[in-house]
Structures are given as structure tokens and as C-alpha cells.
N, CA, C and O atoms as a Tinker XYZ file with bonds, in Angstrom:
   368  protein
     1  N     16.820000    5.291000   -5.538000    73     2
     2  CA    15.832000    5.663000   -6.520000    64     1     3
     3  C     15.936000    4.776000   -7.745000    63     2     4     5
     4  O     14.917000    4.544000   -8.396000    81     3
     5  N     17.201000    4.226000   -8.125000    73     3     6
     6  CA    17.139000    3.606000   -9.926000    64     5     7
     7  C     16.295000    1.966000   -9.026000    63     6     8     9
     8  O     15.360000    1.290000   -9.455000    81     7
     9  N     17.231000    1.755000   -7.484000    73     7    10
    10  CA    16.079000    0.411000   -7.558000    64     9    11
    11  C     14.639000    0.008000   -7.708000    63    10    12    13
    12  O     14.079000   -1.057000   -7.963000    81    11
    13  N     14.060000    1.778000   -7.354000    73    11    14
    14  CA    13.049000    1.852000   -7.344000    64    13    15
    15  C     12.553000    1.742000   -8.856000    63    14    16    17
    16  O     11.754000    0.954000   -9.361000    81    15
    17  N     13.227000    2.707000   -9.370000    73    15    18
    18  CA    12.869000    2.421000  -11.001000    64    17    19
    19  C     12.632000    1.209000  -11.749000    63    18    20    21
    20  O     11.763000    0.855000  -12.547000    81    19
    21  N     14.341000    0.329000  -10.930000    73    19    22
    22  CA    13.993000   -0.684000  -12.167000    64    21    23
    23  C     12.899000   -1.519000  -11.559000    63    22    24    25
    24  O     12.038000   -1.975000  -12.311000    81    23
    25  N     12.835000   -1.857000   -9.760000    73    23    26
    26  CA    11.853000   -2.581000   -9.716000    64    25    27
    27  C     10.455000   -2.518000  -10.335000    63    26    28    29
    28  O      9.865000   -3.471000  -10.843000    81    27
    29  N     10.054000   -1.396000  -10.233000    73    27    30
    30  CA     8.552000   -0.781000  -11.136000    64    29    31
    31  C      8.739000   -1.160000  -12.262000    63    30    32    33
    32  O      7.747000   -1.525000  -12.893000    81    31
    33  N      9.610000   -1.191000  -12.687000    73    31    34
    34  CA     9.963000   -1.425000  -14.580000    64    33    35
    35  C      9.477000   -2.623000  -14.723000    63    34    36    37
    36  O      8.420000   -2.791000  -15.331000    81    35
    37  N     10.167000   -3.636000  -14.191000    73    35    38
    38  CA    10.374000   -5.380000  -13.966000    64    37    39
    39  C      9.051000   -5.871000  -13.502000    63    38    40    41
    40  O      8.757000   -7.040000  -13.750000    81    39
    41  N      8.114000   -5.011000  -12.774000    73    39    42
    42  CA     6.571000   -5.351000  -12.055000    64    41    43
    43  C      7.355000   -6.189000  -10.813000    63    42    44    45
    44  O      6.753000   -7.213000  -10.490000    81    43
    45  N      8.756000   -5.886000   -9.972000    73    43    46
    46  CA     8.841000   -6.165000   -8.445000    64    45    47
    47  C      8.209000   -5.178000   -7.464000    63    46    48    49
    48  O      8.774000   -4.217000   -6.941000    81    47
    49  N      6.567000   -5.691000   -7.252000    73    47    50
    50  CA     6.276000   -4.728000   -6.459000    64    49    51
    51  C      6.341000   -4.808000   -5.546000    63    50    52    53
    52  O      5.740000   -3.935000   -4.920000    81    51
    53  N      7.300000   -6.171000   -4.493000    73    51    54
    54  CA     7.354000   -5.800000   -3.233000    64    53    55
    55  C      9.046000   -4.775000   -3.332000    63    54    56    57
    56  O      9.424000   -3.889000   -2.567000    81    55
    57  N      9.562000   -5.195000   -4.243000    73    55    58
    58  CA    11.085000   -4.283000   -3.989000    64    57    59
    59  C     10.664000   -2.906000   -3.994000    63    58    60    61
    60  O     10.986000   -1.984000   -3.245000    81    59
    61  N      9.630000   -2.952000   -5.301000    73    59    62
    62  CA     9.168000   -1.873000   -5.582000    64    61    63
    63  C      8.909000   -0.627000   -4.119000    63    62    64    65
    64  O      9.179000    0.535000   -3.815000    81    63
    65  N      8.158000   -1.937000   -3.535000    73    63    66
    66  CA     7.228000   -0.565000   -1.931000    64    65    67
    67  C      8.322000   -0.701000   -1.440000    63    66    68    69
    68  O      8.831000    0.405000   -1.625000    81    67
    69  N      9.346000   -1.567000   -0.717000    73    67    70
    70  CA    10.598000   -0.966000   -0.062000    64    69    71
    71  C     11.400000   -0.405000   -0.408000    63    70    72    73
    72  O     12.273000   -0.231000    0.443000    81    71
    73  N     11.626000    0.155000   -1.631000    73    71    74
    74  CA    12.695000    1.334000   -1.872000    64    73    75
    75  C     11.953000    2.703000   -1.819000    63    74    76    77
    76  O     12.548000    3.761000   -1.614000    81    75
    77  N     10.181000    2.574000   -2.081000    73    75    78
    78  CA     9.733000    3.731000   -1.843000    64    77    79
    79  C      9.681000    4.196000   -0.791000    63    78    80    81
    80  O      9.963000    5.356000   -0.492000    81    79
    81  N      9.106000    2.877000    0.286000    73    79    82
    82  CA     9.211000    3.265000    1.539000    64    81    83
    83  C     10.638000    4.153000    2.115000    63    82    84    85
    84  O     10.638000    5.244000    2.684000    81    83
    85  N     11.723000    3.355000    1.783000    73    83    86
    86  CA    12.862000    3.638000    2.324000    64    85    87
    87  C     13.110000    5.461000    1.990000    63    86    88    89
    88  O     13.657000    6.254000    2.755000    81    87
    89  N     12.541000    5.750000    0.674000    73    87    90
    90  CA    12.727000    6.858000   -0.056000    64    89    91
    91  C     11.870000    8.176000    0.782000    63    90    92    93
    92  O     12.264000    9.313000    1.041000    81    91
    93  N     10.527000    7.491000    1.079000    73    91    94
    94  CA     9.783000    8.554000    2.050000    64    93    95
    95  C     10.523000    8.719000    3.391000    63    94    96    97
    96  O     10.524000    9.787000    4.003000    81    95
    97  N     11.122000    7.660000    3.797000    73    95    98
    98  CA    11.408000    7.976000    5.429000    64    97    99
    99  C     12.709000    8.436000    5.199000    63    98   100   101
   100  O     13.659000    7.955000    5.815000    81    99
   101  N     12.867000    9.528000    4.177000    73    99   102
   102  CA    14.237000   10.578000    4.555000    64   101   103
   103  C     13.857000   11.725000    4.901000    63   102   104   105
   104  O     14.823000   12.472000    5.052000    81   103
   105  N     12.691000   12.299000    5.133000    73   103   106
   106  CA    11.748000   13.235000    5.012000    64   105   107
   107  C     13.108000   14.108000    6.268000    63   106   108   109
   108  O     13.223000   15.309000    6.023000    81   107
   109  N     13.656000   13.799000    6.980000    73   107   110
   110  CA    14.451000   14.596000    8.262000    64   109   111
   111  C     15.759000   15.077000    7.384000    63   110   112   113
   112  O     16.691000   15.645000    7.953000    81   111
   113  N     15.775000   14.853000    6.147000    73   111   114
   114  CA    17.165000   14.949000    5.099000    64   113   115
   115  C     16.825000   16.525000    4.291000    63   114   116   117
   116  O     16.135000   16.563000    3.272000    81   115
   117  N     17.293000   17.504000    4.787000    73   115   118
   118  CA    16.662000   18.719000    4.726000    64   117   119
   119  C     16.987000   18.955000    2.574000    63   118   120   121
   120  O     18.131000   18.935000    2.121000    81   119
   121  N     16.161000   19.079000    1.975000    73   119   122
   122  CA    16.470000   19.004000    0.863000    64   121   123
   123  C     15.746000   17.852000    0.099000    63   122   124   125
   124  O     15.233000   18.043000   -1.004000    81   123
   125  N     15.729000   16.669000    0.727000    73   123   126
   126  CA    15.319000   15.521000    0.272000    64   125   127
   127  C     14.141000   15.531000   -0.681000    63   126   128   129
   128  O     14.421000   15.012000   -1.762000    81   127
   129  N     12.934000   15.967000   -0.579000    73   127   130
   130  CA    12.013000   15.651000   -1.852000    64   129   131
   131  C     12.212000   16.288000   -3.088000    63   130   132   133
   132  O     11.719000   16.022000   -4.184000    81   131
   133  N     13.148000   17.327000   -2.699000    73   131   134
   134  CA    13.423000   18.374000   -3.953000    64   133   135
   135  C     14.624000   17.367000   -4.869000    63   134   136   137
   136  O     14.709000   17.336000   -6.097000    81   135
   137  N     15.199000   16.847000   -4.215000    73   135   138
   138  CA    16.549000   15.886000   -5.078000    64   137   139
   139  C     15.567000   14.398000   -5.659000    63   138   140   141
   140  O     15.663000   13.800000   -6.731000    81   139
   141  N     14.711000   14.156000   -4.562000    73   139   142
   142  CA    13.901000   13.192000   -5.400000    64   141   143
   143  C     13.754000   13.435000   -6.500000    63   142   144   145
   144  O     14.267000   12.880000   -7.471000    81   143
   145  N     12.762000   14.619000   -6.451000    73   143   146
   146  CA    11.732000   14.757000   -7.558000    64   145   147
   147  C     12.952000   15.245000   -8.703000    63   146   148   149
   148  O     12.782000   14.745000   -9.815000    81   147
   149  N     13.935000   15.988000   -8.592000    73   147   150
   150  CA    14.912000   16.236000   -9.830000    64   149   151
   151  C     15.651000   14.867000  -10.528000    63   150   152   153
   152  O     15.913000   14.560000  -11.690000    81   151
   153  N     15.860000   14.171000   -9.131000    73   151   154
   154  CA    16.365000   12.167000   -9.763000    64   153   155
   155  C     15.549000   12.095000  -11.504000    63   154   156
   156  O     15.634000   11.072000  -12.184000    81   155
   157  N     13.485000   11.551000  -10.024000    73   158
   158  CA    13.470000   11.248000  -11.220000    64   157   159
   159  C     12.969000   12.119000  -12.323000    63   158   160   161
   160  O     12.991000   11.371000  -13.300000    81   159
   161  N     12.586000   13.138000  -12.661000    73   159   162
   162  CA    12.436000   13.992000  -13.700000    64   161   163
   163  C     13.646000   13.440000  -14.710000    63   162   164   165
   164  O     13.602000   12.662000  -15.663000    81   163
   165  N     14.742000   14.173000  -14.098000    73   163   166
   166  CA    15.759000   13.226000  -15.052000    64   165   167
   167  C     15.554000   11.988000  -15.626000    63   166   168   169
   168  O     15.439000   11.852000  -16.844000    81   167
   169  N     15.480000   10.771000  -14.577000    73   167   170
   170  CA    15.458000   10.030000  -15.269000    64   169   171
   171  C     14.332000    9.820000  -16.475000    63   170   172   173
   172  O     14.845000    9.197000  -17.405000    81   171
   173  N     13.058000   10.136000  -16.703000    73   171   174
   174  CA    12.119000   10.062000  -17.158000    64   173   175
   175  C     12.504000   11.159000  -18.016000    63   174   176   177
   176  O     11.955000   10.700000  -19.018000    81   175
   177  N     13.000000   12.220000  -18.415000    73   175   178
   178  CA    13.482000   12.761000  -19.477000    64   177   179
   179  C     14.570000   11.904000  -20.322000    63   178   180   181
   180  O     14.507000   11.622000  -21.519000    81   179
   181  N     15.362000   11.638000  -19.597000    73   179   182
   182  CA    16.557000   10.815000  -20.136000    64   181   183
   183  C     16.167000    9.442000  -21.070000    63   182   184   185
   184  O     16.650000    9.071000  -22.140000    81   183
   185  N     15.199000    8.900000  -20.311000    73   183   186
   186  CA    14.286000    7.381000  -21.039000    64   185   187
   187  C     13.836000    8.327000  -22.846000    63   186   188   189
   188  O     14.184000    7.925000  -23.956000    81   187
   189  N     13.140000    9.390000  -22.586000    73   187   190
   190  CA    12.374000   10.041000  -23.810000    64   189   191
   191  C     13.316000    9.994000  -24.464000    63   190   192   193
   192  O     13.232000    9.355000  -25.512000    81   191
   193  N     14.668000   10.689000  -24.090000    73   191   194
   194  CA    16.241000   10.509000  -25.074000    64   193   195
   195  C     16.240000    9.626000  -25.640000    63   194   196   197
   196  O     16.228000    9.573000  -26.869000    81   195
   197  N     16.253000    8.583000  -24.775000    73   195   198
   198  CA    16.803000    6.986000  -24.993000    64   197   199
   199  C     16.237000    6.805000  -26.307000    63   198   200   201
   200  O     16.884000    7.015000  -27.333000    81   199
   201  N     14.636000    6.289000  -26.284000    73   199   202
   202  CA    13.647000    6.457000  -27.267000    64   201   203
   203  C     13.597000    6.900000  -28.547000    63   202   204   205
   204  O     13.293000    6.203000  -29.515000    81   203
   205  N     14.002000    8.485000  -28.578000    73   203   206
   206  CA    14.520000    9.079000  -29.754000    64   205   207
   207  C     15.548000    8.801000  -30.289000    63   206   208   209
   208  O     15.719000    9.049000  -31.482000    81   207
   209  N     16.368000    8.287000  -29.622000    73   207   210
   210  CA    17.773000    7.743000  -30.326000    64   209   211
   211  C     17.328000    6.297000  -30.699000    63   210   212   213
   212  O     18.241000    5.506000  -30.932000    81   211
   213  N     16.282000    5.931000  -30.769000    73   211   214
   214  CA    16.020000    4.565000  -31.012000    64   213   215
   215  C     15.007000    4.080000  -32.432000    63   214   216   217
   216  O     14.613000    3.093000  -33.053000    81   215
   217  N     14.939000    5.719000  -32.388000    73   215   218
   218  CA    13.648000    5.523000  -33.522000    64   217   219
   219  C     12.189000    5.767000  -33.009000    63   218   220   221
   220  O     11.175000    5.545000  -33.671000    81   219
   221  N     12.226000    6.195000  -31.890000    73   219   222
   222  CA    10.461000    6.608000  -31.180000    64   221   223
   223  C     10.313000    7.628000  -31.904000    63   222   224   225
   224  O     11.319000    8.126000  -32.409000    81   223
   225  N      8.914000    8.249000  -32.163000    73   223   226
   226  CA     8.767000    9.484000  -32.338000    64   225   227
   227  C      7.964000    9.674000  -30.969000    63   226   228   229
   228  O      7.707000    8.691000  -30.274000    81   227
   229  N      7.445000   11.394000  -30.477000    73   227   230
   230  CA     7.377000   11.932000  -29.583000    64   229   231
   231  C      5.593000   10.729000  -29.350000    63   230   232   233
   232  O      5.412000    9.821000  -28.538000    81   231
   233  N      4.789000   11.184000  -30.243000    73   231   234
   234  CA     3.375000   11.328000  -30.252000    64   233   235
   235  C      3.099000    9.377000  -29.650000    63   234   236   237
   236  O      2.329000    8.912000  -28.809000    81   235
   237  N      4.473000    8.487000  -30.864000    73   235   238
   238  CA     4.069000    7.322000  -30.276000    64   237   239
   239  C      4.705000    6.655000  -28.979000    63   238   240   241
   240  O      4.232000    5.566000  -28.653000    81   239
   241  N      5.560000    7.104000  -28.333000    73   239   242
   242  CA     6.034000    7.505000  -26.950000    64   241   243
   243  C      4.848000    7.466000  -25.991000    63   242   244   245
   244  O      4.545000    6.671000  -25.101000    81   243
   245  N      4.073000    8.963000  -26.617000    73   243   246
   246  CA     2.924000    9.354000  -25.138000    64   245   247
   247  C      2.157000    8.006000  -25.665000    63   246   248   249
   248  O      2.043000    7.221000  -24.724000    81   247
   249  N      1.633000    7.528000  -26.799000    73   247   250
   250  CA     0.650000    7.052000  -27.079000    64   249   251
   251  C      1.001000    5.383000  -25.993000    63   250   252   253
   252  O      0.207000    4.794000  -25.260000    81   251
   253  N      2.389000    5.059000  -26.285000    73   251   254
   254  CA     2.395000    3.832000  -26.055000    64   253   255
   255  C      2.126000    3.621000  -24.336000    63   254   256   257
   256  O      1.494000    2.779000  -23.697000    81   255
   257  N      2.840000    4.682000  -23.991000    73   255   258
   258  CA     2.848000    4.672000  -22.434000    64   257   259
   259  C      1.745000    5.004000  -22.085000    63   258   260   261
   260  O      1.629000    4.898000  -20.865000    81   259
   261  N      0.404000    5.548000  -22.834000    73   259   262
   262  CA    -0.891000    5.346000  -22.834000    64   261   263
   263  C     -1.323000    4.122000  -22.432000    63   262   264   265
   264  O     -1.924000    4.009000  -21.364000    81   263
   265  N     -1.068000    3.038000  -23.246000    73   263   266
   266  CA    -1.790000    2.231000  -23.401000    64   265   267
   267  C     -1.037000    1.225000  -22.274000    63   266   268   269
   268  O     -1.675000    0.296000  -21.777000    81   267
   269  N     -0.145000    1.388000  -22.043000    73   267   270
   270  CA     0.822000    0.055000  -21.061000    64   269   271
   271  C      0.387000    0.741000  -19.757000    63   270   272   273
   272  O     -0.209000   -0.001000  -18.976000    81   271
   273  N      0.609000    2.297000  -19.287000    73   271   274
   274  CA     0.449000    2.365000  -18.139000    64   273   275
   275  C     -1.052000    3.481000  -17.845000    63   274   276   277
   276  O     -1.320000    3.664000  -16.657000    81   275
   277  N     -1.551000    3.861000  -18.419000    73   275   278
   278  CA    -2.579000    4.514000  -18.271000    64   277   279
   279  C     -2.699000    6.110000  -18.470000    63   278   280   281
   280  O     -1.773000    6.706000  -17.919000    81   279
   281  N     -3.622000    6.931000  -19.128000    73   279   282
   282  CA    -3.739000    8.403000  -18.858000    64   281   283
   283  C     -2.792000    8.948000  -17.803000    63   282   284   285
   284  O     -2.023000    9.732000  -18.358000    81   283
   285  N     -2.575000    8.861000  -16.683000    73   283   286
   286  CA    -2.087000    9.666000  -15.864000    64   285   287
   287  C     -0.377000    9.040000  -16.693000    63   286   288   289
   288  O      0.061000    9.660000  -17.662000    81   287
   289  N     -0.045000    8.498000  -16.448000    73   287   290
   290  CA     1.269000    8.408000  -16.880000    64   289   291
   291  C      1.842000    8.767000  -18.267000    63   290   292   293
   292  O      3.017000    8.983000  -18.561000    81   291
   293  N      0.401000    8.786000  -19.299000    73   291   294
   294  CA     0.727000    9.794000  -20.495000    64   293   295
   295  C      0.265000   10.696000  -20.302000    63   294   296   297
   296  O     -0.635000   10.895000  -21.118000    81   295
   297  N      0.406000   11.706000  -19.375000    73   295   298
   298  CA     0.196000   12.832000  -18.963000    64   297   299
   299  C      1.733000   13.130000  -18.537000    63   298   300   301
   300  O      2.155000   14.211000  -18.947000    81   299
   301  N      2.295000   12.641000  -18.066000    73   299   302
   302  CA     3.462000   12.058000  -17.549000    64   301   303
   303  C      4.862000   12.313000  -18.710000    63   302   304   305
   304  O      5.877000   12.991000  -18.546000    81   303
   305  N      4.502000   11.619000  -19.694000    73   303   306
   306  CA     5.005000   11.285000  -20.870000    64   305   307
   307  C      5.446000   12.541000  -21.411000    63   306   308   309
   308  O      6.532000   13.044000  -21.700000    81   307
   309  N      3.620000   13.046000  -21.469000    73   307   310
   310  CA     4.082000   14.508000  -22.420000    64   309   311
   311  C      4.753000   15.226000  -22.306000    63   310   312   313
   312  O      5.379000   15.786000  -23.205000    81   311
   313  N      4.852000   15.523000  -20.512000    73   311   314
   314  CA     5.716000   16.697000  -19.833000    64   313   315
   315  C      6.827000   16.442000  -20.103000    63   314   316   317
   316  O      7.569000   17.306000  -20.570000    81   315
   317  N      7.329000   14.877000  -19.824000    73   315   318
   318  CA     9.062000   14.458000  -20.656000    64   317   319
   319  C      9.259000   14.375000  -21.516000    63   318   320   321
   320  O     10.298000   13.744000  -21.711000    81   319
   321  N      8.543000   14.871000  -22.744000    73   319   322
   322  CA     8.791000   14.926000  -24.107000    64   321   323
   323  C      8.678000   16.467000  -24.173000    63   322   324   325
   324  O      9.490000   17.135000  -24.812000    81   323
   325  N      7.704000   16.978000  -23.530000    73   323   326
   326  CA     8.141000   18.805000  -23.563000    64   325   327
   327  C      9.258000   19.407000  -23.540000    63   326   328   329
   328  O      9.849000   20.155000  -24.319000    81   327
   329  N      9.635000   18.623000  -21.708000    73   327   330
   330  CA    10.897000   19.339000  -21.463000    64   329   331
   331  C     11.852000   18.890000  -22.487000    63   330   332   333
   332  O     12.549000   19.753000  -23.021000    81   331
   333  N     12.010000   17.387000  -22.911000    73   331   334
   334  CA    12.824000   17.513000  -23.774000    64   333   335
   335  C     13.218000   18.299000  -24.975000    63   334   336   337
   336  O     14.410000   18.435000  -25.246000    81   335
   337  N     11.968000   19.000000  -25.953000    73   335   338
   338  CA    11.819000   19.682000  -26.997000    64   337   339
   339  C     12.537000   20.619000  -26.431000    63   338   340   341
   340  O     13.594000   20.908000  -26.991000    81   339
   341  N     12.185000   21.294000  -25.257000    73   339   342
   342  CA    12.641000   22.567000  -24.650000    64   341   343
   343  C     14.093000   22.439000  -24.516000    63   342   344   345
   344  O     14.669000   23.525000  -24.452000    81   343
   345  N     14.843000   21.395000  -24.456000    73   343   346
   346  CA    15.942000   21.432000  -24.208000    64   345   347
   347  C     16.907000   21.655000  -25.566000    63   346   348   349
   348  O     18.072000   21.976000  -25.332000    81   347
   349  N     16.461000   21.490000  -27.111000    73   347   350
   350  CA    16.998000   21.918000  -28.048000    64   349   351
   351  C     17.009000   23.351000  -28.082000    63   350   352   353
   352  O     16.377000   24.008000  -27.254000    81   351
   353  N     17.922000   24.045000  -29.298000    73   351   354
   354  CA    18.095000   25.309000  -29.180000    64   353   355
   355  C     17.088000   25.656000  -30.633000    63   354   356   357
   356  O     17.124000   24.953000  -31.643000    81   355
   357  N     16.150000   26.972000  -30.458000    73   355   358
   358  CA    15.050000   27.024000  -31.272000    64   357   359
   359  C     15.895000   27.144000  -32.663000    63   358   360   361
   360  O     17.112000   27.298000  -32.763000    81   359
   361  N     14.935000   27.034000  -33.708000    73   359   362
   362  CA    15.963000   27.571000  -34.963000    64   361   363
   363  C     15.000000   28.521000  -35.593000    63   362   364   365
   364  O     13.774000   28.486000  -35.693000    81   363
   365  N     15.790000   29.276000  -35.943000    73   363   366
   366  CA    15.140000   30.393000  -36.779000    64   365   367
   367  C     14.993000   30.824000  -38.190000    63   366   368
   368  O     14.354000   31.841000  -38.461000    81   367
């Protein structure tokens, strides 16, 4: 999965389709899409971390990944900036 990541990151889109490929044909790995999809959630929460420790704020985060990768992926964005909010403890 991270090769998959970084290839997408880097624009290797043939590494890119063979690690996905490789990633779909575990489908007989009883468990398998559920550990996918928690990989990358993580990782894509973890990046929003990254970000904030860097000086991002939330709004220019979704905005930027707007504009580099499109609506659906700042759709994307928001949900990893949600869960992240969600992951502080509220204050009262």
C-alpha cells in the first residue's frame, strides 16, 4: 500500500496500477479490504497531521487538494480533517 501511495504521489502511474492491481488480487485474504481501507484512512489522516504540524490550516488543506487533485478528493480531504478534529478531546 505506501508503494502505492508514494507512486500516486510521484505521478508513477505504471507502479502506480501494479501495486493496485497487486492490492485487488488479495480479494481470497479473508479480511483484506477492511485492512486496506483502515491502511489508507490512516494514512490520509496522518498526512492532515503532518500538515498541521507544518503550519496548514484545515480550510487551506481541503482548498489546496481542491485545486491539485479535484472535488472528489476534497471531499476526501474534509473527511481527514474531520476525523482528525474528532480525534482531540472536546474542551469545555
Amino acid at each position: 500500500m505506501s508503494e502505492a501511495v508514494h507512486a500516486q504521489f510521484h505521478g508513477n502511474q505504471d507502479a502506480f496500477g501494479r501495486c493496485t492491481a497487486q492490492l485487488a488480487d488479495m480479494r481470497g485474504v479473508p479480511g483484506w479490504q477492511r485492512i486496506v481501507e483502515r491502511a489508507l484512512i490512516a494514512s490520509l489522516v496522518g498526512a492532515v497531521t503532518t500538515g498541521w504540524h507544518q503550519g496548514w490550516q484545515p480550510a487551506e488543506m481541503v482548498r489546496q487538494v481542491g485545486r491539485q487533485f479535484g472535488a472528489r478528493h476534497a471531499r476526501l480531504a474534509t473527511d481527514a480533517v474531520a476525523a482528525e478534529i474528532r480525534s482531540y478531546s472536546s474542551v469545555s
